[in-house]
C-alpha positions in Angstrom: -9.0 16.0 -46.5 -9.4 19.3 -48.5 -12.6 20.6 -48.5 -14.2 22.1 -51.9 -12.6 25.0 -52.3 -9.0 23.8 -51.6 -8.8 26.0 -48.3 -10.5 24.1 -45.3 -10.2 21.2 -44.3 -13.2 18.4 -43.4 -12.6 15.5 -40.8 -12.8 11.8 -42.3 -14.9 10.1 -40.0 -15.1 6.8 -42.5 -11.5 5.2 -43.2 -10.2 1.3 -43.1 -7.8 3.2 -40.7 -10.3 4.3 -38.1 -11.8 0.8 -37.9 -8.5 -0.7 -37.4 -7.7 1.6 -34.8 -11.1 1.0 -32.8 -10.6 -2.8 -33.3 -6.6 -3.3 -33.4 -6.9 -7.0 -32.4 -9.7 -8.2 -33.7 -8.4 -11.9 -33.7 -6.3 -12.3 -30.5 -6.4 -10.1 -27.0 -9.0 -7.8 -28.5 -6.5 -4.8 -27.3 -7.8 -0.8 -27.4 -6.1 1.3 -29.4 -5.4 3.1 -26.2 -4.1 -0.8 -24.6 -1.8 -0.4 -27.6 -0.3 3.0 -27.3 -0.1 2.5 -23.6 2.0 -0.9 -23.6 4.3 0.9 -26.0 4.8 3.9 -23.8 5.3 1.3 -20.8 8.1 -1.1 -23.1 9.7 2.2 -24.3 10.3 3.6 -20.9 11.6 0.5 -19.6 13.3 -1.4 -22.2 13.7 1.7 -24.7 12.2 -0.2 -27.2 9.0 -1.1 -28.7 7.6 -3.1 -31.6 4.0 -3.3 -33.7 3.5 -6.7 -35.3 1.0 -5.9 -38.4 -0.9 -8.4 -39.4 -2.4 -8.7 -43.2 -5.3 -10.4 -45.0 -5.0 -12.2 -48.2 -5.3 -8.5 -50.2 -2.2 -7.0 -48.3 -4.1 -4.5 -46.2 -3.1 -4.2 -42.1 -6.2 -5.5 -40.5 -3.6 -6.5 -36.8 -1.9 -4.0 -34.9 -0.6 -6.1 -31.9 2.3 -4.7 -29.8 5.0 -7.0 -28.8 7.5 -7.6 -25.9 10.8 -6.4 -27.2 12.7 -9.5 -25.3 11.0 -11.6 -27.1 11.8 -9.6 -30.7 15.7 -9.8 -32.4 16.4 -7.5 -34.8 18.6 -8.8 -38.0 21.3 -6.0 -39.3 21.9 -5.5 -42.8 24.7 -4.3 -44.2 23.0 -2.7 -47.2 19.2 -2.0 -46.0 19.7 -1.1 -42.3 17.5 -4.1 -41.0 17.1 -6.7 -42.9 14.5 -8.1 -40.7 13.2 -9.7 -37.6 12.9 -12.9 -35.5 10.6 -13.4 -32.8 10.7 -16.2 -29.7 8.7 -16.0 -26.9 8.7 -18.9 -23.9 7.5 -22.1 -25.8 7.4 -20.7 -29.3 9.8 -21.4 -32.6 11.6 -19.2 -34.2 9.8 -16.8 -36.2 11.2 -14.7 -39.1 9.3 -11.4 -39.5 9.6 -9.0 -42.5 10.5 -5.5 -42.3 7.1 -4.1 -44.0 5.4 -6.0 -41.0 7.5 -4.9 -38.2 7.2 -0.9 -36.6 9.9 -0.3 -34.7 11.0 2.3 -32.8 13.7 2.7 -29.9 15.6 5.4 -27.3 19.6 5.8 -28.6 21.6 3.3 -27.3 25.3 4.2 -27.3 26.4 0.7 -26.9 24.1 -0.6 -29.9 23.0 1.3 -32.3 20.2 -1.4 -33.6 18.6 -1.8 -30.0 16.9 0.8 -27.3 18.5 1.5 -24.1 15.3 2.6 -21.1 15.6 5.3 -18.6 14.7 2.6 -15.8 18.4 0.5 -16.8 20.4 3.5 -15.8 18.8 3.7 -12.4 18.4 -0.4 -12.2 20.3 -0.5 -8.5 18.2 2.1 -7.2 15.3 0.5 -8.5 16.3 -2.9 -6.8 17.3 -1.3 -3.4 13.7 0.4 -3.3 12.5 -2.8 -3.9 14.3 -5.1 -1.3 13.8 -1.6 1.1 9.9 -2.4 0.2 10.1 -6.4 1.1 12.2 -6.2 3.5 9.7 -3.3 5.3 6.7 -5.9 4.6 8.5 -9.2 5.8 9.3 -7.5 8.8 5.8 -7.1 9.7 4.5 -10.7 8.5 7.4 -12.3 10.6 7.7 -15.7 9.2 9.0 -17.1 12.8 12.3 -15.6 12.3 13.4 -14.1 15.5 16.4 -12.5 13.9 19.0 -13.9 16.4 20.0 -17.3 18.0 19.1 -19.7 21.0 22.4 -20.9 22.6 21.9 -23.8 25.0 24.5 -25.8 26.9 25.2 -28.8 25.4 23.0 -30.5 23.1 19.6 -30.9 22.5 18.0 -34.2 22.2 15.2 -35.0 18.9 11.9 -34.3 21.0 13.6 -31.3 23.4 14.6 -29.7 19.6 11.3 -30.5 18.4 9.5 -29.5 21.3 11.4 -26.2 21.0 10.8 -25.6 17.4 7.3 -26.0 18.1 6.8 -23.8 20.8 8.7 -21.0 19.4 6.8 -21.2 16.2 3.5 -21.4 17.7 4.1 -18.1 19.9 6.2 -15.8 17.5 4.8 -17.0 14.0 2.3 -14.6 12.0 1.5 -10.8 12.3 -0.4 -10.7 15.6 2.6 -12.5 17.1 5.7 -10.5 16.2 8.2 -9.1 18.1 6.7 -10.3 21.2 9.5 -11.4 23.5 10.8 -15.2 24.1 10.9 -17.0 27.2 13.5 -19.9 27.2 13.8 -22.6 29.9 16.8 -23.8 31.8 20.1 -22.5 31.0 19.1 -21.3 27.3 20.0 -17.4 26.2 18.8 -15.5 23.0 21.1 -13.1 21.4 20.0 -10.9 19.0 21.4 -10.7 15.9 19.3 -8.2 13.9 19.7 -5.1 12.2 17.6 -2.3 13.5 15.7 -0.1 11.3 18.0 2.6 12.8 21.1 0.9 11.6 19.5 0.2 8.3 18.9 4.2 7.8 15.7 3.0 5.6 14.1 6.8 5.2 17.3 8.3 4.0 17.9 5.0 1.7 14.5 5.4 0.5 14.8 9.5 0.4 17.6 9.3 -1.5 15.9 6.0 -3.9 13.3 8.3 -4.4 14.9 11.8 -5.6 17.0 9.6 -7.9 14.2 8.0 -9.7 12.1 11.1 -10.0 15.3 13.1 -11.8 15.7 10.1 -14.2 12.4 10.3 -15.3 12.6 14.0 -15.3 9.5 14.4 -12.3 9.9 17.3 -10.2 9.0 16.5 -6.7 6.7 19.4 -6.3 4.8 17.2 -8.6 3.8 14.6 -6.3 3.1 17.3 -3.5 6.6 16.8 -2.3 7.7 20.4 -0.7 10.9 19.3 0.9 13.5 22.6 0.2 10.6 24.5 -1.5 7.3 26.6 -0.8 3.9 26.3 -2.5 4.7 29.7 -4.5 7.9 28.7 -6.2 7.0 24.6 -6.6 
């Protein structure tokens, strides 16, 4: 505020504002200000959307800031006043009509729908699910579930207990981490053919080299940035 004599300026440390933000929900998950801003930034960048639900005593005043999921928020258009309002629904919970006084909402252009946000992350959404299959696929390989990526061929067929007894001795020396890979000795006439792609065939580093310089220039992060110095020096990164 202005100070005495119109030309300074003094800091208001006492305000109903300041004690909202140091206790924004006072009722519910008893959020930071800071737990606020932060889920916001995290909705925005992924769903290009977020929503404040602002909650009021009996006088009117905001005494709730609680951020809000924007799946679980529909916004109402109005032909006259932009928005008429709001509806939320999350898993388990009715329908609930929201006013546009309680309701701050903001949102990334969507040139599909001007009324709802469009994220960085849905432009890039097959990269993002390639990295992530790349990522399970790199970690099931390791816990080896008893898969022995190929088949057992025998001549003829296999009675109950000789398929059982099979099943059993296979699992118990290839299942779990300590036991991959490790090679299988069949009796009789029985061959194994593998039918597995290699991580050679699967070209995982370039897949996740190129996953990775397509999700940094998305979200506009230079490589350098993450002490990545592929194609450049220390001087000019």
């Amino acid at each position: 505020r202005k100070g005495r004599s119109g030309r300074e300026r003094e800091e208001i440390l006492v305000h109903p504002l300041l004690d909202l933000f140091a206790s924004p929900n006072p009722y519910s998950r008893r959020q930071s200000m800071h737990d606020v801003f932060a889920t916001s930034q995290i909705f925005e960048e992924l769903a290009g959307e977020w929503f404040w639900w602002l909650g009021r005593n009996a006088r009117g005043q905001v005494v709730e800031i609680s951020p809000i999921n924007p799946v679980a928020m529909d916004v109402v258009p109005d032909a006259t006043s932009y928005i008429r309002g709001y509806v939320y629904q999350a898993a388990g919970v009715q329908r609930v009509p929201l006013d546009p006084a309680d309701v701050i909402y903001s949102h990334l252009p969507n040139p599909t729908n001007e009324y709802r946000g469009l994220g960085i992350a849905s432009a890039i959404m097959p990269e993002l699910e390639a990295e992530r299959f790349a990522v399970l696929w790199n970690r099931n390989f390791f816990l080896n579930s008893a898969e022995p990526n190929g088949v057992i061929t025998v001549p003829g067929t296999l009675s109950e207990a000789q398929f059982n007894r099979l099943k059993s001795q296979w699992n118990e020396t290839h299942r779990g981490v300590t036991n991959a890979h490790r090679i299988g000795i069949l009796e009789g006439e029985a061959k194994y053919q593998s039918t597995a792609l290699t991580m050679r065939d699967m070209q995982f580093e370039q897949l996740r080299k190129v996953n990775r310089t397509t999700i940094l220039g998305v979200f506009g992060v230079p490589p350098s940035m993450l002490g990545l110095t592929e194609g450049v020096n220390r001087a000019n990164a």
